[in-house]
NUKEDREN-153348 format. One record per residue: residue number from 0; residue in one letter; x, y, z of N, C-alpha, C, O, CB in turn. Coordinates in steps of 0.1 Angstrom, whole numbers, plus 5000, padded with zeros to 4 digits. Each point is the difference from the previous one (the first is absolute). Glycine has a CB too. Example, Ala and Ser with C-alpha at 12.3 -4.5 7.8 and 13.67 -1.06 7.14 Angstrom:
BEGIN
(0 "A" (5132 4943 5078) (4991 5012 5000) (5009 5012 5000) (5010 5000 5007) (4971 4988 5005));
(1 "S" (5015 5023 4981) (5009 5011 5000) (4992 5011 5008) (5005 5011 5001) (5007 4983 4977));
END
This chain:
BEGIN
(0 "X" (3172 6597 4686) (4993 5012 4996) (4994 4997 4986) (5006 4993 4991) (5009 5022 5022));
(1 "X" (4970 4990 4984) (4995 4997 4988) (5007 5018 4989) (5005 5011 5003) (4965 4967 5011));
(2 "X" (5028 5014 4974) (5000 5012 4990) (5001 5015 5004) (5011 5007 4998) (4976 4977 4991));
(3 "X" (5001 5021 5017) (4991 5010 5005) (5013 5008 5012) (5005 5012 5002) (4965 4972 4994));
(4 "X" (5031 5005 5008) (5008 5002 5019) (5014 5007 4996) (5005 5011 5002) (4986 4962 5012));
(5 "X" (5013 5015 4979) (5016 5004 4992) (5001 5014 4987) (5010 5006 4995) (4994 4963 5007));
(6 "X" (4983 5032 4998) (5002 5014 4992) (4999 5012 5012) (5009 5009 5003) (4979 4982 4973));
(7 "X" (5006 5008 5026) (4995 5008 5016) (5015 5005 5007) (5004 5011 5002) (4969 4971 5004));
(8 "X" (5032 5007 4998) (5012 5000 5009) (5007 5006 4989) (5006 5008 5007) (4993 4971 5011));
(9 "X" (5006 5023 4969) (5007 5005 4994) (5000 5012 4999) (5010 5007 4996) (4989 4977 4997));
(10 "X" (4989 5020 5010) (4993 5016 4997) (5005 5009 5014) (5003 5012 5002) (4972 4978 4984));
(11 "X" (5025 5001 5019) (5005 5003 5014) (5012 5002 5006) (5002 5008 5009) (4983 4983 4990));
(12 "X" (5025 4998 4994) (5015 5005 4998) (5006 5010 4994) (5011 5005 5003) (4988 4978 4998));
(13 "X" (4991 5021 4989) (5005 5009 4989) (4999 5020 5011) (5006 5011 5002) (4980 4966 4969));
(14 "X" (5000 5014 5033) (4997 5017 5008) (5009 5001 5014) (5001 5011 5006) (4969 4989 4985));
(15 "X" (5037 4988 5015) (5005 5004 5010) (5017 5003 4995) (5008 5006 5007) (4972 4979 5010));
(16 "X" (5022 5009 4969) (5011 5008 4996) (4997 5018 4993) (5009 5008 5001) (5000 4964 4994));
(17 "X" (4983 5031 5001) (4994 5011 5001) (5003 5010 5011) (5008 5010 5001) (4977 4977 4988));
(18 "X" (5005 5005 5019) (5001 5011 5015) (5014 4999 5003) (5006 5010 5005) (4970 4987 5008));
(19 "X" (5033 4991 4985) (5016 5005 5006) (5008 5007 4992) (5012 5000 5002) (4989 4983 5010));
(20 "X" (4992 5023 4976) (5010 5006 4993) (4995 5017 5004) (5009 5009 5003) (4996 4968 4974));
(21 "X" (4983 5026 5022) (4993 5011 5008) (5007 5003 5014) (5003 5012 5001) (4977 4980 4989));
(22 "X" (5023 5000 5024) (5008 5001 5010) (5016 5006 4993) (5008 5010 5003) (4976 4968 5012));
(23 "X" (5017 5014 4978) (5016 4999 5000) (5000 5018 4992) (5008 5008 5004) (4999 4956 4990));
(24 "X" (4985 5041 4997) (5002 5011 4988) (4996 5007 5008) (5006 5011 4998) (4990 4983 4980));
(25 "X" (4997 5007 5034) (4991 5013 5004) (5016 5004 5014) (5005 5010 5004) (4956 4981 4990));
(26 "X" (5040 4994 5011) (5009 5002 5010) (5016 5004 4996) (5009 5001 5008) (4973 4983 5004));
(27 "X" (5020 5018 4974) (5016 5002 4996) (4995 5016 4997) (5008 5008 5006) (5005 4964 4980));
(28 "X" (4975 5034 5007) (4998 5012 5004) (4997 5003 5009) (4989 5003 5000) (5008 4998 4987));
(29 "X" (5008 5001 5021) (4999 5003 5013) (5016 5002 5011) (5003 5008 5008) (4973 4978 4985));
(30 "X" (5029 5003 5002) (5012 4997 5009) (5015 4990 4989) (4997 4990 4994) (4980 5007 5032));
(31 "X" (5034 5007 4975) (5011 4998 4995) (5003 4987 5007) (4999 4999 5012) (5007 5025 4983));
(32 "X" (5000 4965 4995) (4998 4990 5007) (5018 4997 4997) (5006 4998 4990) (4962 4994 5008));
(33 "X" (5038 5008 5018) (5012 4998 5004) (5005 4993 4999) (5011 5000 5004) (4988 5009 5004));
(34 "X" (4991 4974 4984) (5009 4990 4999) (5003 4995 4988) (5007 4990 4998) (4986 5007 5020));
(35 "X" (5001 5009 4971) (5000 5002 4987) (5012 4999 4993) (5006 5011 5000) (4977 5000 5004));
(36 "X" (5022 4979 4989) (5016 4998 4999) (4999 4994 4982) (5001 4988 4996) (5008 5005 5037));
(37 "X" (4990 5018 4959) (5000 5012 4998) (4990 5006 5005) (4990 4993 5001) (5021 5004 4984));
(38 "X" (4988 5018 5019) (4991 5008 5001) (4987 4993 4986) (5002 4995 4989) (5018 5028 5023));
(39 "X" (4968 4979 4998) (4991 4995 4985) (4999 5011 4994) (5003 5012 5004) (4982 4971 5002));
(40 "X" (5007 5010 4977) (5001 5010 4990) (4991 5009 5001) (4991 4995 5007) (5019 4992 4979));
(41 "X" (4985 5028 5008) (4991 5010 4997) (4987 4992 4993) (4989 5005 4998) (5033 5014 5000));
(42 "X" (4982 4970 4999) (4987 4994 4991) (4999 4983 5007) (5009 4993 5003) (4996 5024 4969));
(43 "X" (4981 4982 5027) (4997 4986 5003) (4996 4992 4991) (4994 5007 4991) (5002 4999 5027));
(44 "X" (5004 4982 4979) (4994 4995 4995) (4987 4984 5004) (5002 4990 5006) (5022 5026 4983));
(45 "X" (4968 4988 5006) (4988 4983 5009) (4987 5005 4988) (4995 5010 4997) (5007 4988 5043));
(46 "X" (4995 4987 4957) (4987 4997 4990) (5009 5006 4990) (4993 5009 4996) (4981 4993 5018));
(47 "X" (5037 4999 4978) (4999 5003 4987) (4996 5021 5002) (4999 5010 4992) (4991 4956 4998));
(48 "X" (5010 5033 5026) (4999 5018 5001) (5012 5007 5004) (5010 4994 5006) (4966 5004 5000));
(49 "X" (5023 5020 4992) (5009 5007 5005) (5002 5007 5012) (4996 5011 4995) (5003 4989 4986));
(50 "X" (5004 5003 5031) (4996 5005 5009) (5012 5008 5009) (5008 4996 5008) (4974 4987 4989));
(51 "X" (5013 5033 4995) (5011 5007 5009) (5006 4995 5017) (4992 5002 5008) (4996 5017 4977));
(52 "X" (5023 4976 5019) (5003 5000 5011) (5009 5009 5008) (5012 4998 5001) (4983 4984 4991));
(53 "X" (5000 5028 5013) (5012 5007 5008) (4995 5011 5010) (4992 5010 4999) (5024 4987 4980));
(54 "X" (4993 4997 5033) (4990 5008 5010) (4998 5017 5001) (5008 5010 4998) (4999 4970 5015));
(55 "X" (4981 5020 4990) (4997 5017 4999) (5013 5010 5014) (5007 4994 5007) (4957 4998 4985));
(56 "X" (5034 5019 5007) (5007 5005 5008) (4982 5013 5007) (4999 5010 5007) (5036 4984 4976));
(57 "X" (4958 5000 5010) (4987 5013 5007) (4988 4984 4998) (4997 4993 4990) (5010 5046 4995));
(58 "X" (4989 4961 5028) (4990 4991 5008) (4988 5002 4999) (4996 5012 4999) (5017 4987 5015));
(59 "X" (4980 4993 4984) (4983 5004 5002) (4997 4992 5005) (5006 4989 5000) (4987 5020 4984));
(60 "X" (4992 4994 5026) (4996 4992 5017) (4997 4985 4991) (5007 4990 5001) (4977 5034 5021));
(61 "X" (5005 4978 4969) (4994 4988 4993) (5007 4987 4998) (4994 4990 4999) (4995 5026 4992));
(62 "X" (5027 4986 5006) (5001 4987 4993) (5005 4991 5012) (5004 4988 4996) (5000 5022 4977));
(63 "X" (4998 4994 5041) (5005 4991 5008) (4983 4989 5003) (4999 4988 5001) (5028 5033 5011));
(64 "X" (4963 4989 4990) (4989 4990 5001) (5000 4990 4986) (5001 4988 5002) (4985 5029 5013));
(65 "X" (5014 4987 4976) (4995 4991 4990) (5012 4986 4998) (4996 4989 4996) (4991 5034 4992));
(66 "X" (5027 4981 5016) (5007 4988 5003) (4995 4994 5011) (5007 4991 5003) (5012 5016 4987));
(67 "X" (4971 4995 5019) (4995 4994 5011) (4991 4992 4997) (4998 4988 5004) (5008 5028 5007));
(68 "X" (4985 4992 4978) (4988 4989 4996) (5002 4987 4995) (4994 4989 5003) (4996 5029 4992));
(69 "X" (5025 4984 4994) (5001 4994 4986) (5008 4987 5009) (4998 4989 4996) (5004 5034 4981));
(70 "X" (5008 4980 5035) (4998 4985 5007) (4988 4993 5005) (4999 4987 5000) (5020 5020 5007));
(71 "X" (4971 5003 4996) (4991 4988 5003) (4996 4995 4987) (5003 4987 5000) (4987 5021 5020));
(72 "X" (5006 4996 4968) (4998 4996 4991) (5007 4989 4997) (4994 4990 4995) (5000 5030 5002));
(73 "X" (5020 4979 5005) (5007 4988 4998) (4998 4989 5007) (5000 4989 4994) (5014 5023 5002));
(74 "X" (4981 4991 5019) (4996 4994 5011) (4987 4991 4996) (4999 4988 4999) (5012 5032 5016));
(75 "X" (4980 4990 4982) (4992 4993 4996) (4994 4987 4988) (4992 4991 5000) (5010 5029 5014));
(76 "X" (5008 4986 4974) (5001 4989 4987) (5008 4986 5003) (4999 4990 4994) (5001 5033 4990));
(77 "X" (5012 4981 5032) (5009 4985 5000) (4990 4994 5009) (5001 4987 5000) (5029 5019 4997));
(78 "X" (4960 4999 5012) (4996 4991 5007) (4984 4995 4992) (4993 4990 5003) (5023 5022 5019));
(79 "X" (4982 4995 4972) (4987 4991 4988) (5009 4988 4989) (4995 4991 4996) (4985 5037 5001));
(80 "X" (5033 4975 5001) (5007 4986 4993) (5003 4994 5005) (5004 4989 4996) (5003 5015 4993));
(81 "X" (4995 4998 5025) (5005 4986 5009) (4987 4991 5007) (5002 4989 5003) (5021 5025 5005));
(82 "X" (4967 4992 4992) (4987 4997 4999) (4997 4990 4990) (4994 4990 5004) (5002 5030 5004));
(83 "X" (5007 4982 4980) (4996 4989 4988) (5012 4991 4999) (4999 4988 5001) (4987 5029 4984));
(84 "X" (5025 4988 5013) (5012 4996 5001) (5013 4994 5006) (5012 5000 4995) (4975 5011 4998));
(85 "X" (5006 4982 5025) (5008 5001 5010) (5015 4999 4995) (5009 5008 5002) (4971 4982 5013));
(86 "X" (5021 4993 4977) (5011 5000 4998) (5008 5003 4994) (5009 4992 4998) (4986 5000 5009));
(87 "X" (5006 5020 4985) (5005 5010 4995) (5001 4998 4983) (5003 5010 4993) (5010 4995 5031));
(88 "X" (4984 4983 4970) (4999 4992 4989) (5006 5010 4986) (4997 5011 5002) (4982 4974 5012));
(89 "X" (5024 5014 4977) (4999 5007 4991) (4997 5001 4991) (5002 4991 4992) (5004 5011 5016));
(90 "X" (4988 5012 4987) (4994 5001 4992) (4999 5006 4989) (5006 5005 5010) (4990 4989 5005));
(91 "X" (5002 5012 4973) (5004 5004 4986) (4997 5017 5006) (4994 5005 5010) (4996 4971 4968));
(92 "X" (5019 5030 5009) (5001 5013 5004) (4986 5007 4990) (4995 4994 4990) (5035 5006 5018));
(93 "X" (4967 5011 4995) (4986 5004 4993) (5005 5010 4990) (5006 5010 5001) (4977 4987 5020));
(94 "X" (5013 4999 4971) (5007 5010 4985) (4987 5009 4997) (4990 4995 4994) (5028 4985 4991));
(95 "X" (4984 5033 5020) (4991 5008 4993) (4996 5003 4987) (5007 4998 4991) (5000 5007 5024));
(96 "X" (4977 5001 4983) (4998 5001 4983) (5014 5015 4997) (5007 5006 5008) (4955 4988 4989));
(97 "X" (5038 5005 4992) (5017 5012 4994) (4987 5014 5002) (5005 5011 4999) (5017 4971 4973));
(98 "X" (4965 5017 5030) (4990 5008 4999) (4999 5009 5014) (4997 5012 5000) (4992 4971 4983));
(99 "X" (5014 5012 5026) (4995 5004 5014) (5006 5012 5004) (4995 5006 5010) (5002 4973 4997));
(100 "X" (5012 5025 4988) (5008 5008 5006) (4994 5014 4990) (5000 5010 5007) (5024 4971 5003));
(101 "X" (4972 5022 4979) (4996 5003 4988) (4997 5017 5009) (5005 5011 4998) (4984 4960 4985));
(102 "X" (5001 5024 5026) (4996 5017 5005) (5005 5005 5012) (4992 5003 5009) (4988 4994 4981));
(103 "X" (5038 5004 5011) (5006 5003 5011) (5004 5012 4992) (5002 5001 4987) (5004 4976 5029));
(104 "X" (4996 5031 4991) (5004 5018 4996) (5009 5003 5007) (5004 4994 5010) (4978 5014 4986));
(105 "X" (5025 5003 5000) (5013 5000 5006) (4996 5016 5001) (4999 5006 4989) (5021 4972 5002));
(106 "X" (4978 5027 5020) (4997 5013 5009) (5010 5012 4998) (5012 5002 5004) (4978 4982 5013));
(107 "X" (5000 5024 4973) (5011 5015 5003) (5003 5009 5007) (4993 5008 5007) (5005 4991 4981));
(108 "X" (5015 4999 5009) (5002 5011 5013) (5010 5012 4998) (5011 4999 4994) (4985 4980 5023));
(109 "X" (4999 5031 4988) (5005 5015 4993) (5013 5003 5014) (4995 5002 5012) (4975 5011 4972));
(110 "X" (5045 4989 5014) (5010 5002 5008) (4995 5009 5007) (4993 5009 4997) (5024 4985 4991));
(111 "X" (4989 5001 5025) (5000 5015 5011) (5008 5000 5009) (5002 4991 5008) (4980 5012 4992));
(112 "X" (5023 5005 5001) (5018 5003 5002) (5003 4995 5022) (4998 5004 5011) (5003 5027 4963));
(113 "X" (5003 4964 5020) (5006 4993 5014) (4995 4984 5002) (5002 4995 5011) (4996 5030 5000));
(114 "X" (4997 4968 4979) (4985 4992 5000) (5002 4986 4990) (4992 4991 4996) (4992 5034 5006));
(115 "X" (5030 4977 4996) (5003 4989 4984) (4996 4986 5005) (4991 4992 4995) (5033 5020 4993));
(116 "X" (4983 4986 5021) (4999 4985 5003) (4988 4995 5005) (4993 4991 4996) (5029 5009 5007));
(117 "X" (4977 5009 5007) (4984 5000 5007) (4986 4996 4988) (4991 4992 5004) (5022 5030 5013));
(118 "X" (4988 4987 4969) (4986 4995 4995) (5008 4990 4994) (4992 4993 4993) (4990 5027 5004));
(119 "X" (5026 4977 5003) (5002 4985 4987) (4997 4989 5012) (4995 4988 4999) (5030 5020 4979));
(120 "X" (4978 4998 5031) (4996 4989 5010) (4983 4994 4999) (4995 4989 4998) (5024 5023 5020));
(121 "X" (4974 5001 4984) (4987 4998 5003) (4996 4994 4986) (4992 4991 4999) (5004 5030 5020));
(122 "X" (5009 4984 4969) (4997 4995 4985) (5001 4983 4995) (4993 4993 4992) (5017 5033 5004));
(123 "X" (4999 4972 5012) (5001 4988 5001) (4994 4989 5007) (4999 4989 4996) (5013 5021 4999));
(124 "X" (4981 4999 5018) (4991 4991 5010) (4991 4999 4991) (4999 4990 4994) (5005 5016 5031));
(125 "X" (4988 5005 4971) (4988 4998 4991) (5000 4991 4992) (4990 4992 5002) (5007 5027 4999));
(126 "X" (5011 4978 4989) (5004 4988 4990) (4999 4986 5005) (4998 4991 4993) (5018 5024 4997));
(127 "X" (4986 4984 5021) (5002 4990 5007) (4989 4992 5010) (4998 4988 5002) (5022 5023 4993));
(128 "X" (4972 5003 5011) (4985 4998 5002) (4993 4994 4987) (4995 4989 4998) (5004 5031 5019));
(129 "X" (5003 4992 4972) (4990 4991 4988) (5003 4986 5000) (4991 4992 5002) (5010 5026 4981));
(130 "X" (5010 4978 5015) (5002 4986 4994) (4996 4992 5010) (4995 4989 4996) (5023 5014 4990));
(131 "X" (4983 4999 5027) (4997 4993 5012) (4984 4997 5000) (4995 4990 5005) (5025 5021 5008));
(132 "X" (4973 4998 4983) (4988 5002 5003) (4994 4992 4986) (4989 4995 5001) (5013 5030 5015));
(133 "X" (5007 4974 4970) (4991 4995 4991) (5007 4981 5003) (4997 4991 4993) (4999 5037 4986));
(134 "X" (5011 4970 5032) (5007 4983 4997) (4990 4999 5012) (4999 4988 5002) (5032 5007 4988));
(135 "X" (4964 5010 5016) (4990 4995 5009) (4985 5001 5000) (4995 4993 5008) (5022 5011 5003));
(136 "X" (4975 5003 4980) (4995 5001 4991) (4997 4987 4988) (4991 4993 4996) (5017 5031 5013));
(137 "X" (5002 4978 4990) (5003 4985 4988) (4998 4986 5005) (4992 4992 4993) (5026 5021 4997));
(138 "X" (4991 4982 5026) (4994 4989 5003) (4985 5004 5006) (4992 4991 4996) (5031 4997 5007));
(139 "X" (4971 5020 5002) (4989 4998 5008) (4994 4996 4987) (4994 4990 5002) (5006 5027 5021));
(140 "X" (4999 4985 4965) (4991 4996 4989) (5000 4985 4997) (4991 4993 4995) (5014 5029 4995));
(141 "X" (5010 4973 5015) (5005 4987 4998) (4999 4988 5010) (5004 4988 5000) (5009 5026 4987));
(142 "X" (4977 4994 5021) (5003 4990 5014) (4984 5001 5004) (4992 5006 4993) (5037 5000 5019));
(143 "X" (4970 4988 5000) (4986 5001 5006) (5001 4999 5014) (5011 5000 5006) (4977 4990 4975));
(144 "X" (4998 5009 5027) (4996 4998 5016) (5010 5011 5005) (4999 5011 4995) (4995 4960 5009));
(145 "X" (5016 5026 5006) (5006 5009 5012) (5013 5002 4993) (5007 5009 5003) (4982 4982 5021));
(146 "X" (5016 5001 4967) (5014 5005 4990) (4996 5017 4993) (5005 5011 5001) (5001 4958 4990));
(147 "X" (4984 5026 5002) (4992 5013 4990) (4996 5011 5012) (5008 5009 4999) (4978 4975 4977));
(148 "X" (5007 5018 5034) (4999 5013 5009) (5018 4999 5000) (5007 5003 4990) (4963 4997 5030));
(149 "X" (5036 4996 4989) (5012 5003 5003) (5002 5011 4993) (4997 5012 5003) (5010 4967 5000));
(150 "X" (4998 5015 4985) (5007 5007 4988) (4993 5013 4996) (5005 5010 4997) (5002 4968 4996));
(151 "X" (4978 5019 5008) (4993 5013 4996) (4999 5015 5007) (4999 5011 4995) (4990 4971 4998));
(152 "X" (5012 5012 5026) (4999 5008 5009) (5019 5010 4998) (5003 5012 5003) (4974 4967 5014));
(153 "X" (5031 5011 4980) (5014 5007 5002) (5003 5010 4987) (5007 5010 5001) (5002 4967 5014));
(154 "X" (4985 5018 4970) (5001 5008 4991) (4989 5016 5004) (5001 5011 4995) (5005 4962 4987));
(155 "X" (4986 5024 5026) (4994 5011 5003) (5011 5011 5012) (5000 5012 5001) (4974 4972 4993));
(156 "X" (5031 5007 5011) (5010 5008 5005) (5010 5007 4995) (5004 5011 5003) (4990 4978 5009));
(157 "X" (5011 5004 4978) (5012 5004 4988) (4995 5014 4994) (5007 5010 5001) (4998 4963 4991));
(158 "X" (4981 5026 5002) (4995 5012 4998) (5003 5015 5007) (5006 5010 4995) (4981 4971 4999));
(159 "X" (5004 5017 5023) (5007 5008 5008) (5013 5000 4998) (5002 5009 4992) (4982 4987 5022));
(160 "X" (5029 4999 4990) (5008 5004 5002) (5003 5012 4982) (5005 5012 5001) (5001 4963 5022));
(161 "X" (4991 5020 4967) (5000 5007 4988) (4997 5015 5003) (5006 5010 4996) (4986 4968 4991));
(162 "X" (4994 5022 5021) (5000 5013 4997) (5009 5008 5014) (5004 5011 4997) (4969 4986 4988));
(163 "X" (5030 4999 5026) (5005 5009 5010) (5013 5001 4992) (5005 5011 5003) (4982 4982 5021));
(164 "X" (5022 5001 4966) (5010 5003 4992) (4995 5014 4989) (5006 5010 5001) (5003 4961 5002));
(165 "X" (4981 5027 4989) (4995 5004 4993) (5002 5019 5012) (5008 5009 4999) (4976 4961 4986));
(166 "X" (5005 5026 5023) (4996 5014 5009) (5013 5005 5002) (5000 5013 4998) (4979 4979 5017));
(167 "X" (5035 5002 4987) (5011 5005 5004) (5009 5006 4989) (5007 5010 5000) (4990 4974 5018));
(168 "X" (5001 5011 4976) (5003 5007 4983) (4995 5011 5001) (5007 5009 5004) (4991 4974 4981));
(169 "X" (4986 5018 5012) (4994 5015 5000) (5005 5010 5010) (5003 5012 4998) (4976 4978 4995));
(170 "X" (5024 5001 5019) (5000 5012 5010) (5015 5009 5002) (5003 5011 5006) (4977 4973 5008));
(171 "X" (5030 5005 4976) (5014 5001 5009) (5001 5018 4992) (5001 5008 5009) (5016 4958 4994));
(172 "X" (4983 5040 4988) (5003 5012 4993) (4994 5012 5013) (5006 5010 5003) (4990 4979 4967));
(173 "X" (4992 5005 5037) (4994 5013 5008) (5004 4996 5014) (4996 5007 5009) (4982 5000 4976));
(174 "X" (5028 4984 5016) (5007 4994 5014) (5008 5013 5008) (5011 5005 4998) (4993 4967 4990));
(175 "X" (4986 5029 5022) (5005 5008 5010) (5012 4994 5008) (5008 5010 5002) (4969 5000 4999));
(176 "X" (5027 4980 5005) (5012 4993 5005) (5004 4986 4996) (4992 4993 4995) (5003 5020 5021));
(177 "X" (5018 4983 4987) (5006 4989 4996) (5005 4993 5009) (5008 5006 5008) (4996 5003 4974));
(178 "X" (4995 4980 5020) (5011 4991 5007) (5013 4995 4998) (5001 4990 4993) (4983 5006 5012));
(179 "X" (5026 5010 5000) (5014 4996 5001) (5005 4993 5009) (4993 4997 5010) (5008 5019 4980));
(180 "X" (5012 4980 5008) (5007 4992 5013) (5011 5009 5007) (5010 5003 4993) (4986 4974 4995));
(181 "X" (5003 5025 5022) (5012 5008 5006) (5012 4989 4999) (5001 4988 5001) (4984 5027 5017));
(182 "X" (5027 4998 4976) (5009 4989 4997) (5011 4998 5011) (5011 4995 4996) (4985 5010 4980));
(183 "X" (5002 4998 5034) (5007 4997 5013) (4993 4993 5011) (5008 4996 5009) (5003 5022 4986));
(184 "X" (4974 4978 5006) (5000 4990 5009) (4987 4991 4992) (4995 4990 5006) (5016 5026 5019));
(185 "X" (4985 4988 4964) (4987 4991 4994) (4985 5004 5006) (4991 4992 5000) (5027 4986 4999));
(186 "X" (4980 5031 5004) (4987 5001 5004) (4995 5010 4985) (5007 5005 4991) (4996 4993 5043));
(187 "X" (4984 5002 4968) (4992 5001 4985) (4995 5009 5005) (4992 4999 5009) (5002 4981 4980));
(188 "X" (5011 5034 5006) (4998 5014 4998) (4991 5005 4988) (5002 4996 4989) (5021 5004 5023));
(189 "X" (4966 5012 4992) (4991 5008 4991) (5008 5011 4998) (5005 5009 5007) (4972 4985 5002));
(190 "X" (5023 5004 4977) (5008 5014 4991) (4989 5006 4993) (4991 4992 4997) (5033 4997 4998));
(191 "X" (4975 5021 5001) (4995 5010 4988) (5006 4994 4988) (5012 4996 5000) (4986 5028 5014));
(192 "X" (4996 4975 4978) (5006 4998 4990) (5008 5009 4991) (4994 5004 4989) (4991 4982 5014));
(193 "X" (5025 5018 4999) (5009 5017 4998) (5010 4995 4999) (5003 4991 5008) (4989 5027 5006));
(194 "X" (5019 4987 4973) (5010 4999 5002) (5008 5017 5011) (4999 5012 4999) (4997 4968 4974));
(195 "X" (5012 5009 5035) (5005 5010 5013) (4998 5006 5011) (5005 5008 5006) (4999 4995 4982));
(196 "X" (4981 4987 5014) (4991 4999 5009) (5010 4998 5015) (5008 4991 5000) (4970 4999 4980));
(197 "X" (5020 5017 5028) (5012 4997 5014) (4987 4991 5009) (4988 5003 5001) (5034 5025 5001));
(198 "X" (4985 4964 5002) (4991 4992 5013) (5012 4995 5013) (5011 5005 5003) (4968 4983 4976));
(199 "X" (5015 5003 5026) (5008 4995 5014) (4993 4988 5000) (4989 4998 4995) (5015 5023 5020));
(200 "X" (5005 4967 4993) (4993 4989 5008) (5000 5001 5017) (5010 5000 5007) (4999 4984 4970));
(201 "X" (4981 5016 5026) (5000 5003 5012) (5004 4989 5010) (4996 5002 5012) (4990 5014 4980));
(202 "X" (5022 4972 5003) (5003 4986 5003) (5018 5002 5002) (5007 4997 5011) (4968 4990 4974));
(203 "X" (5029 5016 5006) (5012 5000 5004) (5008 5018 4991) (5011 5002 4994) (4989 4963 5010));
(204 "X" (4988 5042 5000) (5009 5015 5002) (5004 5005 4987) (5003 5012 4999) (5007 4982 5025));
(205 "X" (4992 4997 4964) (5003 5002 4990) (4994 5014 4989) (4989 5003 5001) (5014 4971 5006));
(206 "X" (5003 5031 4987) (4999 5016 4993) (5002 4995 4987) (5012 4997 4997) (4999 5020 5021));
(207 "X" (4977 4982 4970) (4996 4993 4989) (4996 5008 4986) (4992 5009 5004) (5001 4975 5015));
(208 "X" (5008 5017 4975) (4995 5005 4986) (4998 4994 4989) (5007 4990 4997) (5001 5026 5010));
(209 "X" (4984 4988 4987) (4989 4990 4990) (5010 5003 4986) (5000 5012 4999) (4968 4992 5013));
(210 "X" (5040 4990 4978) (5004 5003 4991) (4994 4989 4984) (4993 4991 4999) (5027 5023 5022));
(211 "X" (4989 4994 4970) (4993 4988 4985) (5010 4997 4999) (5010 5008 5001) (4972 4999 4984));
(212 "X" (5018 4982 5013) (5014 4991 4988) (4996 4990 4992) (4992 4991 5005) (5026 5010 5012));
(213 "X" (4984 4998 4975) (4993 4997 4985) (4987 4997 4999) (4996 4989 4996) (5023 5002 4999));
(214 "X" (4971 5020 5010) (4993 5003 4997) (4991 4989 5014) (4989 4997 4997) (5020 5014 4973));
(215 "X" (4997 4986 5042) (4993 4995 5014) (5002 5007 5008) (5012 5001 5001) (4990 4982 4997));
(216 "X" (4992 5025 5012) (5001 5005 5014) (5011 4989 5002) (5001 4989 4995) (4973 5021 5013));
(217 "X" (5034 4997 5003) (5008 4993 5004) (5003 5005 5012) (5007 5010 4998) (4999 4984 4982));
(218 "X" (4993 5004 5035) (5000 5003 5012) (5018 5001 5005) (5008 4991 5001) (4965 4997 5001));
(219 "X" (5030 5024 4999) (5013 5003 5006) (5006 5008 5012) (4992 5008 5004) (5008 4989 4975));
(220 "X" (5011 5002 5028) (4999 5007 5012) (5007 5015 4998) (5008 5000 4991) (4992 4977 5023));
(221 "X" (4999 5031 4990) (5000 5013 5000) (5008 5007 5010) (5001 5012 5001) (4978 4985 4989));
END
């Protein structure tokens, strides 16, 4: 590999560690992970960043697609390095300017009762779109031919995902229903968002009510 190639492929490692840290954050909000010895911590740490970790107990449809995309995303950065790269060779790690990160914002968000973990969740995706969106951004500036679209086309996606986070923020305060998990057989139940809200699963017969505990909906049987 010349100069050019070996930077390229670097750019490329960096973003498919990216997208697996995206799988891994979006998928631990989401689901309790049973093999975790210790339980992991409430906070993450990757790039020198912070990243609330802890799964929500109130669901939103969006983020199971966007862990859908963000594998291909992966999919697609290991198979453009193995392309330049067959035999896996290696190569220097890419040290960002201390500048890049400079216009990432950290999204406010006003409490709403039943809802704690839920927006730190979404508050966090946002943070994480930004930075995603400016390290891909950054190589497409640094690269050229079918490396640079790559990179350009997927930071345009990063964007998207920014705002459907973004939209879910705005929307969660006027959110007419929620997704919960029935806690007797796992099927993904529409609640009102009410504390004492009575429902049913019509899967396994179960008699449910919507309560708060420290400040999360918390699905219980009745």
């Amino acid at each position: 590999m010349n100069r050019n190639e070996k930077y390229a492929v670097s750019c490329l490692y960096e973003s498919i560690s990216r997208e697996d840290f995206a799988i891994h954050l979006y998928a631990r909000q989401n689901h309790r992970d049973p093999f975790a010895e210790p339980p992991f911590s409430s906070q993450y740490y990757v790039l020198n960043e912070v990243y609330f970790l802890q799964p929500s107990p109130v669901f939103f449809n969006d983020l199971i697609g966007i862990v859908e995309i963000e594998i291909l995303h992966k999919n697609r950065f290991t198979m453009a390095a193995k392309e330049i790269n067959p035999g896996n060779e290696p190569v220097d790690k890419v040290i960002f300017p201390t500048e890049l990160f400079a216009s990432v914002t950290v999204p406010e968000v006003e409490p709403i009762a039943g809802m704690k973990t839920a927006l730190r969740v979404i508050a966090t995706d946002i943070i994480q779109e930004q930075r995603a969106q400016l390290i891909y951004e950054y190589f497409a500036r640094q690269n050229s031919g079918s490396i640079k679209d790559l990179l350009k086309e997927i930071a345009d996606q990063e964007i998207a995902h920014r705002r459907i986070f973004d939209g879910l923020l705005r929307e969660a305060e006027n959110r007419k229903s929620i997704l919960m998990i029935c806690p007797v057989c796992g099927k993904l139940l529409r609640f009102e968002p009410k504390e004492g809200y009575e429902g049913g699963c019509g899967y396994c017969r179960s008699k449910l009510i919507l309560i708060v505990e420290e400040d999360d909906f918390i699905l219980r049987l009745r």
